[in-house]
VOMARDO-83422 format. One record per residue: x, y, z of N, C-alpha, C, O in turn; residue number from 1. Coordinates in Angstrom, 3 decimals. Layout:
N
PT,n.x,n.y,n.z,ca.x,ca.y,ca.z,c.x,c.y,c.z,o.x,o.y,o.z,seq
PT,X,Y,Z,X,Y,Z,X,Y,Z,X,Y,Z,NUM $
...
This chain:
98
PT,n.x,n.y,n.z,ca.x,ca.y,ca.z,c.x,c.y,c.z,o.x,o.y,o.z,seq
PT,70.227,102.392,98.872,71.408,102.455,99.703,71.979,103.872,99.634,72.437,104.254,98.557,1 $
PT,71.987,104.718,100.743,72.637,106.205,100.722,74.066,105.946,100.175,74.526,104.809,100.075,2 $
PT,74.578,106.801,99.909,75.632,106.657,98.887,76.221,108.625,99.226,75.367,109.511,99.250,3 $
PT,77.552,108.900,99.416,77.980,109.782,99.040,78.889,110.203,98.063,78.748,109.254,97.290,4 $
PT,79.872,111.059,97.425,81.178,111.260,96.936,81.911,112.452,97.161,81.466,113.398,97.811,5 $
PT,82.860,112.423,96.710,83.682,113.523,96.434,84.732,113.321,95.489,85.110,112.195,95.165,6 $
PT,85.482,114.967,94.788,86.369,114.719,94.322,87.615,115.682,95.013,87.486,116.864,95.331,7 $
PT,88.312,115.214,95.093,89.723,115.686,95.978,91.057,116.109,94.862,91.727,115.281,94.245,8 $
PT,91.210,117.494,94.808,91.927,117.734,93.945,93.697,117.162,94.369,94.140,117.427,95.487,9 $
PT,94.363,116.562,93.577,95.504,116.563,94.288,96.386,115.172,93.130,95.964,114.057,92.821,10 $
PT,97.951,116.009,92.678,98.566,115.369,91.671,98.872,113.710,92.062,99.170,112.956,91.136,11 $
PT,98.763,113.041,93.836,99.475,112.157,93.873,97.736,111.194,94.385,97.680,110.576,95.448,12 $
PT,96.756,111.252,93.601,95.924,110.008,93.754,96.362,108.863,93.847,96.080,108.299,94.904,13 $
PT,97.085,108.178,92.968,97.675,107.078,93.616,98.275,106.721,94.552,98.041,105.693,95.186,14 $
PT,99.162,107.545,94.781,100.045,107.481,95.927,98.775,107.472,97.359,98.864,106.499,98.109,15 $
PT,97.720,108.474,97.666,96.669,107.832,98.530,96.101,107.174,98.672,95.694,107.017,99.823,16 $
PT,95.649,106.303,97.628,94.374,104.695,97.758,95.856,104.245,98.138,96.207,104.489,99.292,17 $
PT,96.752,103.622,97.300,97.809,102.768,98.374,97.884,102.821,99.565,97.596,101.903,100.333,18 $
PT,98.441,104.342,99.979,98.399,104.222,101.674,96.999,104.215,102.479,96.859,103.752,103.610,19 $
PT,96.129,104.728,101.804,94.632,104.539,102.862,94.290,103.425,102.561,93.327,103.021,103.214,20 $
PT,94.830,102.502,101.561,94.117,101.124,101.655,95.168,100.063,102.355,94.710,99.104,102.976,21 $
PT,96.401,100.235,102.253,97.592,99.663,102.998,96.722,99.742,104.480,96.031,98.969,105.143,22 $
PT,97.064,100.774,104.552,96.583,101.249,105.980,95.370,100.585,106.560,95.389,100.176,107.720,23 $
PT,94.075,100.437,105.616,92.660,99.790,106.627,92.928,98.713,106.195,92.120,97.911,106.664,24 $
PT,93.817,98.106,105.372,94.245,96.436,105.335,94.436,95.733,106.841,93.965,94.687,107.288,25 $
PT,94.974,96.344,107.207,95.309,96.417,108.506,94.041,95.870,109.539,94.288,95.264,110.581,26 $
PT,93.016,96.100,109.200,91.901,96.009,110.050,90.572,95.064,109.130,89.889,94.178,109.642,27 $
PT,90.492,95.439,108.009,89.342,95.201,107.171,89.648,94.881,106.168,90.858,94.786,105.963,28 $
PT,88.791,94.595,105.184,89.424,93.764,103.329,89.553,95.029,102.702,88.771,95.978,102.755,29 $
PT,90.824,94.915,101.995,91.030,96.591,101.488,92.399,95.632,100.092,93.288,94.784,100.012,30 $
PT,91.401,96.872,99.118,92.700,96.031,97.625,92.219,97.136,97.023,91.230,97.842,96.827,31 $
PT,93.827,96.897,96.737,93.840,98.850,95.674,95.003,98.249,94.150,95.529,97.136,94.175,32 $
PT,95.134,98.911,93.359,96.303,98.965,92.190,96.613,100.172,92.397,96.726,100.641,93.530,33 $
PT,96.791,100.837,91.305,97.771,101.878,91.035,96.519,102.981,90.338,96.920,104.073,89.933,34 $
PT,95.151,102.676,90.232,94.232,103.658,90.056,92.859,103.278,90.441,91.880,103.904,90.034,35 $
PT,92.777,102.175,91.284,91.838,102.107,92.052,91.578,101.122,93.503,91.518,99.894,93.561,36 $
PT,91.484,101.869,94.335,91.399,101.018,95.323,89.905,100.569,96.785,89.244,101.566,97.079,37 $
PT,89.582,99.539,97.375,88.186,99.254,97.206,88.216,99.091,99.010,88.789,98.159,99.575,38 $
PT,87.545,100.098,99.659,87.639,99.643,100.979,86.213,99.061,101.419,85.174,99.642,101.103,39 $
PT,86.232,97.515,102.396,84.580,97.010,102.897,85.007,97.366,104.519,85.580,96.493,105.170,40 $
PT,84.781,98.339,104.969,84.357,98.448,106.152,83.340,97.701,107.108,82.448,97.250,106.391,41 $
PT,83.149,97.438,108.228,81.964,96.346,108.384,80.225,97.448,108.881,79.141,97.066,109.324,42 $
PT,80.672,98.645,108.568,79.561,99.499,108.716,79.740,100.267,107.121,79.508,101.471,107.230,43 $
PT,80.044,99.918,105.884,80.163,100.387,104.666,81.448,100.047,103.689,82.490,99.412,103.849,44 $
PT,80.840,100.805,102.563,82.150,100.791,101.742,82.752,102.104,101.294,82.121,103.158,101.207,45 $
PT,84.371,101.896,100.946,84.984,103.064,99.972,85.466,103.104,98.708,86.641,102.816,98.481,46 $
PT,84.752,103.407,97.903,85.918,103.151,96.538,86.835,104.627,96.081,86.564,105.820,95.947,47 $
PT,87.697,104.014,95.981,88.512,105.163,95.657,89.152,105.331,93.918,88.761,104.308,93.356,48 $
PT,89.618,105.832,93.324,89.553,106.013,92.087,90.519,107.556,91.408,90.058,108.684,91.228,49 $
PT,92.034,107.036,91.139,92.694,107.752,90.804,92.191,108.261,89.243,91.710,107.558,88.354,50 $
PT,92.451,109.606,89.231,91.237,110.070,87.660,92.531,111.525,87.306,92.411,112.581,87.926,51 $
PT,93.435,111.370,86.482,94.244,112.621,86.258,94.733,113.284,87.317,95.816,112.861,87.721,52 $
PT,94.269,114.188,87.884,94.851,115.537,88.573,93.543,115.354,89.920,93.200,116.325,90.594,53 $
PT,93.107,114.323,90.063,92.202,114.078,91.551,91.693,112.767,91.919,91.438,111.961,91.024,54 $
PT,91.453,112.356,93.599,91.136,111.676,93.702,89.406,111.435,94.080,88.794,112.194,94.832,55 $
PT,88.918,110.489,93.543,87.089,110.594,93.244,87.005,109.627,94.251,87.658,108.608,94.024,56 $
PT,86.213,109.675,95.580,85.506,108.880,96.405,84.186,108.602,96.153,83.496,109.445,95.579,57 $
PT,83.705,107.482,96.516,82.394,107.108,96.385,82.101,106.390,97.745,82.629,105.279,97.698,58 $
PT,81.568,106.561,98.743,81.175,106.041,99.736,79.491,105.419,99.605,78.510,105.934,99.069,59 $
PT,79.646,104.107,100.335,77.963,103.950,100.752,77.963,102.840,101.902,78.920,102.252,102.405,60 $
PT,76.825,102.754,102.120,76.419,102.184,103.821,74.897,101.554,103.327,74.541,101.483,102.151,61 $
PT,74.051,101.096,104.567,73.250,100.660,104.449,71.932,101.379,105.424,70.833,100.996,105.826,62 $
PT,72.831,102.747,105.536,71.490,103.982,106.394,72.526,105.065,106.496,73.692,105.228,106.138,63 $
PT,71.576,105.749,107.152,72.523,107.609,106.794,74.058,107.389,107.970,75.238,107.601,107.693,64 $
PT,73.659,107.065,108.843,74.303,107.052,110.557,75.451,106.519,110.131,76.522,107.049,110.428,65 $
PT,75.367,105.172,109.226,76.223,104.253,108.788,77.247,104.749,107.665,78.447,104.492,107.564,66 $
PT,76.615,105.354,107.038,77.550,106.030,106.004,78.239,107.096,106.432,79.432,107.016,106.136,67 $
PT,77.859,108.320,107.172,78.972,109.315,107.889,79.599,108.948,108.648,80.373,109.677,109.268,68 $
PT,79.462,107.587,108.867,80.643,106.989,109.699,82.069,106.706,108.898,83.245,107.012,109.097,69 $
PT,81.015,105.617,107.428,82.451,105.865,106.475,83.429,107.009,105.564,84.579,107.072,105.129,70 $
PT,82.056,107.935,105.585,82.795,109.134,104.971,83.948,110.024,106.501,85.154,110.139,106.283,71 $
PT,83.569,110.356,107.389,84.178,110.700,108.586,85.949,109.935,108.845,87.041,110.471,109.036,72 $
PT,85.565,108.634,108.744,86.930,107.750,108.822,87.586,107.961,108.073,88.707,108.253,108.489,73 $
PT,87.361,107.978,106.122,88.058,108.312,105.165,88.702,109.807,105.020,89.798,110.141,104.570,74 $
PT,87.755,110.501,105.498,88.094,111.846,105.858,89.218,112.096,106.561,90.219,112.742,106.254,75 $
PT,88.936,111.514,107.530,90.147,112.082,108.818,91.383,111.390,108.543,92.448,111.694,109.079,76 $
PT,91.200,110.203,107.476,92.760,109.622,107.445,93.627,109.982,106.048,94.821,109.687,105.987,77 $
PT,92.893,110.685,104.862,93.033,110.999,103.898,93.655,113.153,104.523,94.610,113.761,104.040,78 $
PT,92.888,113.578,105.399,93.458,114.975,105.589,94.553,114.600,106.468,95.722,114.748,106.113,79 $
PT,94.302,114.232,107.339,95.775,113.449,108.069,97.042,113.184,107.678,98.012,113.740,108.192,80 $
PT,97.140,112.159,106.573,98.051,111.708,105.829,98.625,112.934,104.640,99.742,113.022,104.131,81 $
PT,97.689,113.601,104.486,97.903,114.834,103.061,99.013,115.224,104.089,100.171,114.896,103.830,82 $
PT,98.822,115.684,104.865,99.879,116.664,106.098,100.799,115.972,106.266,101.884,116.541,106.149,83 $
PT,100.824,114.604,106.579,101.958,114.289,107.438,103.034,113.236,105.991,104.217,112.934,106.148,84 $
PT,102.299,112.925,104.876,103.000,112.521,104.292,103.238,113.360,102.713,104.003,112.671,102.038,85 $
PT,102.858,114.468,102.054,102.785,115.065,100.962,103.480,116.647,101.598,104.038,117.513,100.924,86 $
PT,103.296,116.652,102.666,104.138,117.937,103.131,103.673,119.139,102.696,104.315,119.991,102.081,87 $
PT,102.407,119.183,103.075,101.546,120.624,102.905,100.468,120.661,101.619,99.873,121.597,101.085,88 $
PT,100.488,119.145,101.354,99.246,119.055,100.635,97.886,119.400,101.050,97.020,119.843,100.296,89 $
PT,97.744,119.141,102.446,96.499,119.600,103.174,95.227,119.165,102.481,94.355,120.033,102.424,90 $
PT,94.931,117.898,101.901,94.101,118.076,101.303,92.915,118.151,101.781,92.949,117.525,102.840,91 $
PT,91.190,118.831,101.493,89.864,118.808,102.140,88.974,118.011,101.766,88.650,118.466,100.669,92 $
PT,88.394,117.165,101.945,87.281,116.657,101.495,86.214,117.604,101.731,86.134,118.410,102.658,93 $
PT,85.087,117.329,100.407,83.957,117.923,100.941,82.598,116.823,100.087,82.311,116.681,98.898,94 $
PT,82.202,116.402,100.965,80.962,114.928,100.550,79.852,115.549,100.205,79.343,116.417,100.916,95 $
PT,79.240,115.061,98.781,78.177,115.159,98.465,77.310,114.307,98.425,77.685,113.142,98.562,96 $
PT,75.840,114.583,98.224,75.256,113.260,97.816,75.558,112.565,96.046,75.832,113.118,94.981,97 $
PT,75.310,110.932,96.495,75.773,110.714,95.099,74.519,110.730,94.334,74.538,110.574,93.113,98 $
């Protein structure tokens, strides 16, 4: 199973799996605490994982096409939200293989 990650530097990890998992609750099965939270997309998954001073993604799918779909979505709503809710956090993802 392709599999990617990243780690995202930034003091308020928790404070993002809440809202990116609040948020795809909304649509899909999504359960988070206060240092880890677990998204099933119906083209993959996200786990997310508050760790000190960053937040650690782990994405995977069940083919390549399928998985930059989930890394792309997490992406755009995790840099999104850095801006519009941390106020110049800006944060970047950058996906590796896992």
């Amino acid at each position: 199973m392709p599999a990617k990650q990243a780690q995202v530097s930034t003091t308020h990890a928790s404070r993002y799996i809440k809202r990116l998992c609040k948020h795809f609750a909304h649509k899909v099965e999504s359960t988070w605490d206060e240092q880890q939270g677990v998204t099933d997309f119906p083209f993959g998954r996200c786990v997310m994982q508050a760790d000190g001073a960053q937040l650690a993604l782990h994405c995977t799918a069940d083919d390549d096409t399928q998985l930059e779909r989930v890394c792309w979505v997490v992406t755009d709503h995790l840099e999104r939200f850095s801006v519009a809710v941390e106020q110049g956090d800006a944060l970047s993802v950058e996906w590796q293989a896992a």
